[in-house]
KOLPAFI-686441 format. One record per residue (C-alpha): residue in three letters; x, y, z. Coordinates in steps of 0.1 Angstrom, whole numbers, padded with zeros to 4 digits, always signed. Layout:
# KOLPAFI-686441
ALAXYZ ...
# end
This chain:
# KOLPAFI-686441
UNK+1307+0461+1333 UNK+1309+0490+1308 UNK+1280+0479+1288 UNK+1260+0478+1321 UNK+1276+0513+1336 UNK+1256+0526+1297 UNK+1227+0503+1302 UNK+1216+0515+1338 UNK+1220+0558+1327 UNK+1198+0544+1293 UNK+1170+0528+1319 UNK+1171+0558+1341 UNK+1167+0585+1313 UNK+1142+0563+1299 UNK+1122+0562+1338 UNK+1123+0598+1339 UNK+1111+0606+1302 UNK+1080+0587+1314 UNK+1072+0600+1345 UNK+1074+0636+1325 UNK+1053+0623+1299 UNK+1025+0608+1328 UNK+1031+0645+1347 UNK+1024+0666+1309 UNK+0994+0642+1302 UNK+0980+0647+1337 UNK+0980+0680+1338 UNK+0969+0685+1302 UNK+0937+0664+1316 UNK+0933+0688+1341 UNK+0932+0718+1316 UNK+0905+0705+1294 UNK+0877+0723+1317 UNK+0848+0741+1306 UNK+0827+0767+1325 UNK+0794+0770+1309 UNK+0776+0792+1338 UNK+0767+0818+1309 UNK+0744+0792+1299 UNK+0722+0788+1328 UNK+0689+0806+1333 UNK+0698+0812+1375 UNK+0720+0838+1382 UNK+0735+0824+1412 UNK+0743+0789+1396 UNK+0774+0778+1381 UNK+0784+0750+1352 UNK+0813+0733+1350 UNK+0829+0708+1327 UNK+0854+0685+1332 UNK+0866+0669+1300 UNK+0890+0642+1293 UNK+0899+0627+1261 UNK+0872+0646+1242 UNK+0848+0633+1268 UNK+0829+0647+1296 UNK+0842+0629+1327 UNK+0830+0653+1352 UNK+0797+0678+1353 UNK+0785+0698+1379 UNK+0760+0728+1378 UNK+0758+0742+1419 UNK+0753+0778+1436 UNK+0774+0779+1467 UNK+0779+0805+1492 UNK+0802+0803+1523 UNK+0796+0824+1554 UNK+0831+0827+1568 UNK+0834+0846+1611 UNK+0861+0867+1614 UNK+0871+0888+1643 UNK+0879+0927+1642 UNK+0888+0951+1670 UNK+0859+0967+1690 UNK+0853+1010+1691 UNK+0876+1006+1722 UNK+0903+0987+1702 UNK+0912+0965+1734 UNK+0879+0939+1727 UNK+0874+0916+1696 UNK+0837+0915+1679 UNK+0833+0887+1654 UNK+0816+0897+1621 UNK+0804+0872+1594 UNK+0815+0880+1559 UNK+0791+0863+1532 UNK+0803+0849+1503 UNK+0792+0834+1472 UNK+0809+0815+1442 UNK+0808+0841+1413 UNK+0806+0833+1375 UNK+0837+0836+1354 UNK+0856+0817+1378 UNK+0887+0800+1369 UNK+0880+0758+1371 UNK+0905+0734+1372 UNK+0900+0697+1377 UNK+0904+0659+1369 UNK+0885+0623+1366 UNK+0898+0592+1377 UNK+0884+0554+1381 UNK+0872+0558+1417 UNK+0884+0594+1425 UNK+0874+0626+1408 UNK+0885+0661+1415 UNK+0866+0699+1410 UNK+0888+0728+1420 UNK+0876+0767+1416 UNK+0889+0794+1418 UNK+0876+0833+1420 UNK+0884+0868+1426 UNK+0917+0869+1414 UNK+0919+0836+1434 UNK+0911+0846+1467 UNK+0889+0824+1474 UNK+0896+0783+1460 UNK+0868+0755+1466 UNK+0879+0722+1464 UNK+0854+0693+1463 UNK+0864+0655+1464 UNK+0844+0625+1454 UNK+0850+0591+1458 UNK+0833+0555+1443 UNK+0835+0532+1467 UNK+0817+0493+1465 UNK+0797+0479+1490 UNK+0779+0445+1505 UNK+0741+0443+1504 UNK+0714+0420+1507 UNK+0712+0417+1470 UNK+0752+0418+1468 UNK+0774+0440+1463 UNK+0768+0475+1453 UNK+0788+0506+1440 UNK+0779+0544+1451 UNK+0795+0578+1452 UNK+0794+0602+1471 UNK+0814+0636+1478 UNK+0839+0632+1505 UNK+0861+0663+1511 UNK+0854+0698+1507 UNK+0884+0725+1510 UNK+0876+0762+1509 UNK+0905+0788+1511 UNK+0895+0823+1517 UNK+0922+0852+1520 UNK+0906+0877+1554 UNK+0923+0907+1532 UNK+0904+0909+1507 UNK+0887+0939+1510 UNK+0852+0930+1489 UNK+0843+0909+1520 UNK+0860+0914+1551 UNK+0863+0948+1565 UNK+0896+0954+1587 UNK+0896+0914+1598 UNK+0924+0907+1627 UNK+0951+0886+1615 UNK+0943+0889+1580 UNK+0953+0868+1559 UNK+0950+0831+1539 UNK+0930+0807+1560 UNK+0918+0768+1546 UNK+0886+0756+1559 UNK+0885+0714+1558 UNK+0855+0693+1563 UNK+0860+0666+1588 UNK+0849+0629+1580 UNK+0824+0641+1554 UNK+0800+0618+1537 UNK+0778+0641+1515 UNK+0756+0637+1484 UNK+0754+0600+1484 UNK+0743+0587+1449 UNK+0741+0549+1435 UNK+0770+0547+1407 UNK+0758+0552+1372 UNK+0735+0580+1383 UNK+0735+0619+1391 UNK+0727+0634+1422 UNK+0701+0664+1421 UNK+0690+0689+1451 UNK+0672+0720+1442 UNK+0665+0723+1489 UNK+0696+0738+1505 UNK+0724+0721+1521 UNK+0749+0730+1544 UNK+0783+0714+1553 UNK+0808+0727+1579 UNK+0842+0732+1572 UNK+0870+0737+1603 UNK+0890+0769+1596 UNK+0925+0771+1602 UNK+0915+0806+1620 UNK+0912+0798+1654 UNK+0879+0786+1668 UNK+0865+0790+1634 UNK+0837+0778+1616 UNK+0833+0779+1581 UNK+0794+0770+1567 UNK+0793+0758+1531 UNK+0759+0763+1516 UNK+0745+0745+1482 UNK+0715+0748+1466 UNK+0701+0739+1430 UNK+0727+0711+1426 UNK+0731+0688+1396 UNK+0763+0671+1403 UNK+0777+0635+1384 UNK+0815+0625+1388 UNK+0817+0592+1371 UNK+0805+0574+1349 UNK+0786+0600+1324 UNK+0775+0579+1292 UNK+0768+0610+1271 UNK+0788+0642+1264 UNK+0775+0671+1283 UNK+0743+0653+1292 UNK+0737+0637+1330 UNK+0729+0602+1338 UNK+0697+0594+1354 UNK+0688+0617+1387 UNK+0688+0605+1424 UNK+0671+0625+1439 UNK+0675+0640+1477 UNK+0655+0631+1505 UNK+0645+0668+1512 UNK+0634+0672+1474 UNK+0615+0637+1472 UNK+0593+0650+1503 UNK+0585+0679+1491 UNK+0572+0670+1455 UNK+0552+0640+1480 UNK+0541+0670+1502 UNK+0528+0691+1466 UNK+0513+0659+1447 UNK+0493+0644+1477 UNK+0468+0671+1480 UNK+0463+0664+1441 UNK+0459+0626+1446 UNK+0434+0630+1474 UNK+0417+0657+1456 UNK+0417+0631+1426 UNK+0401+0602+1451 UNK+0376+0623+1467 UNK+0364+0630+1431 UNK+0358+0594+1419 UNK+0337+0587+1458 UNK+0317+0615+1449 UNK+0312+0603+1411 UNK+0307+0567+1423 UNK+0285+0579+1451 UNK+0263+0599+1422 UNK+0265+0567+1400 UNK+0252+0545+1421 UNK+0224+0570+1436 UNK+0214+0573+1399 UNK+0211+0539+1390 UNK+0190+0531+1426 UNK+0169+0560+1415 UNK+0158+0551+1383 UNK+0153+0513+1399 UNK+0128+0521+1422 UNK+0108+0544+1393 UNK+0104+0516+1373 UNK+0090+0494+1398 UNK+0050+0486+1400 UNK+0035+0508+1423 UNK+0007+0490+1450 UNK-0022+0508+1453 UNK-0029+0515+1494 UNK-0064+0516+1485 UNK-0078+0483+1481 UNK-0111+0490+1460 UNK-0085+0498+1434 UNK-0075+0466+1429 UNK-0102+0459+1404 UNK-0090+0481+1382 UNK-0056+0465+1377 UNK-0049+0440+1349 
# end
């Protein structure tokens, strides 16, 4: 009895040293994050790194603005008018995040963090008709915006901390092993805690890869969006009829030449029949 009664305290000390250590290591992960924004040529774009084990688990270069409604009292002060405060993700912000197996994690976090964006993706596997299949794809945005902040919102009602979610969201769908890339705009709507409330998250210029990224600080292979793939169809087709309408007329020529000098080397048969003596 008494050498379990020191056996069990041993185990239990033992438990809890571990889950500390797993808790440190976590959150040491979490802290090897990089924002590189300084190094991109858009002003409006950000870069960040998320780094694990000396490795780049996580990269994501994106320029996102949020237009958030927010209600303020009227000249009369009896009626509420709702004004739209427009906000975009600044550089020098404060990035935070993890990479897991099937679950990776970007937080960020600006003006003196009153405002936080939180973006969840997810790797899920699939059937198919050529079996199965593995893709990402980002599956919950969180945006929390403080209505006090004066840079933004002038004299909101109620101001205060409000947390926009996205509802059953299935965004940026990529194959796994590969990046996703969208220069076109894309919006996503986030419900705000604020009542009757909607937040619109905007993107643009994304380069985005959460798992699997073979070489440090260098994207896998791009999959490209729908929009982006129509419109460089919509700029190269004009060049590729423009190309085919060339060769027609250069066949067309070819072939008009080589009739041409056919029929001048033919014989010509005199009308005039008294001039048949003279041939041969």
């Amino acid at each position: 009895m008494d050498l379990r009664g020191r056996a069990f305290p041993s185990v239990y000390r033992l438990r809890v040293l571990l889950m500390l250590f797993y808790t440190m290591a976590r959150i040491t992960a979490e802290q090897e994050v990089e924002n590189l924004s300084g190094l991109s040529t858009n002003p409006e774009k950000d870069i960040f790194v998320v780094r694990e084990n000396g490795t780049t688990c996580l990269m994501a270069e994106f320029a996102a603005k949020f237009i958030v409604p927010y209600d303020v009292w009227a000249s009369n002060y009896v009626d509420l008018i709702t004004e739209q405060a427009d906000i975009s993700l600044t550089r020098g912000a404060e990035v935070k995040g993890h990479c897991g197996h099937n679950e990776s994690e970007l937080q960020v976090f600006w003006v003196d963090r009153a405002y936080a964006l939180k973006m969840l993706f997810v790797k899920e596997s699939h059937n198919a008709s050529k079996g199965p299949e593995a893709t990402w794809r980002l599956s919950k945005v969180q945006f929390v915006y403080d209505s006090s902040e004066k840079t933004h919102f002038k004299d909101a009602v109620s101001a205060g901390k409000h947390t926009a979610n996205s509802h059953r969201l299935s965004a940026l769908v990529t194959p796994a092993g590969k990046s996703y890339e969208c220069q076109a705009q894309q919006s996503i709507s986030l419900a705000s805690s604020d009542p009757q409330k909607t937040v619109t998250m905007i993107l643009s210029a994304v380069h985005i890869q959460p798992f699997d990224i073979i070489s440090d600080f260098v994207f896998s292979e791009e999959h490209k969006c729908p929009v982006d793939e129509r419109e460089q169809l919509e700029e190269t087709l004009p060049l590729i009829l423009g190309l085919i309408l060339g060769l027609v007329i250069v066949v067309t020529l070819a072939i008009y030449h080589i009739h041409h000098k056919m029929t001048t080397n033919q014989v010509q048969i005199p009308r005039d029949r008294s001039q048949y003596k003279h041939m041969g």
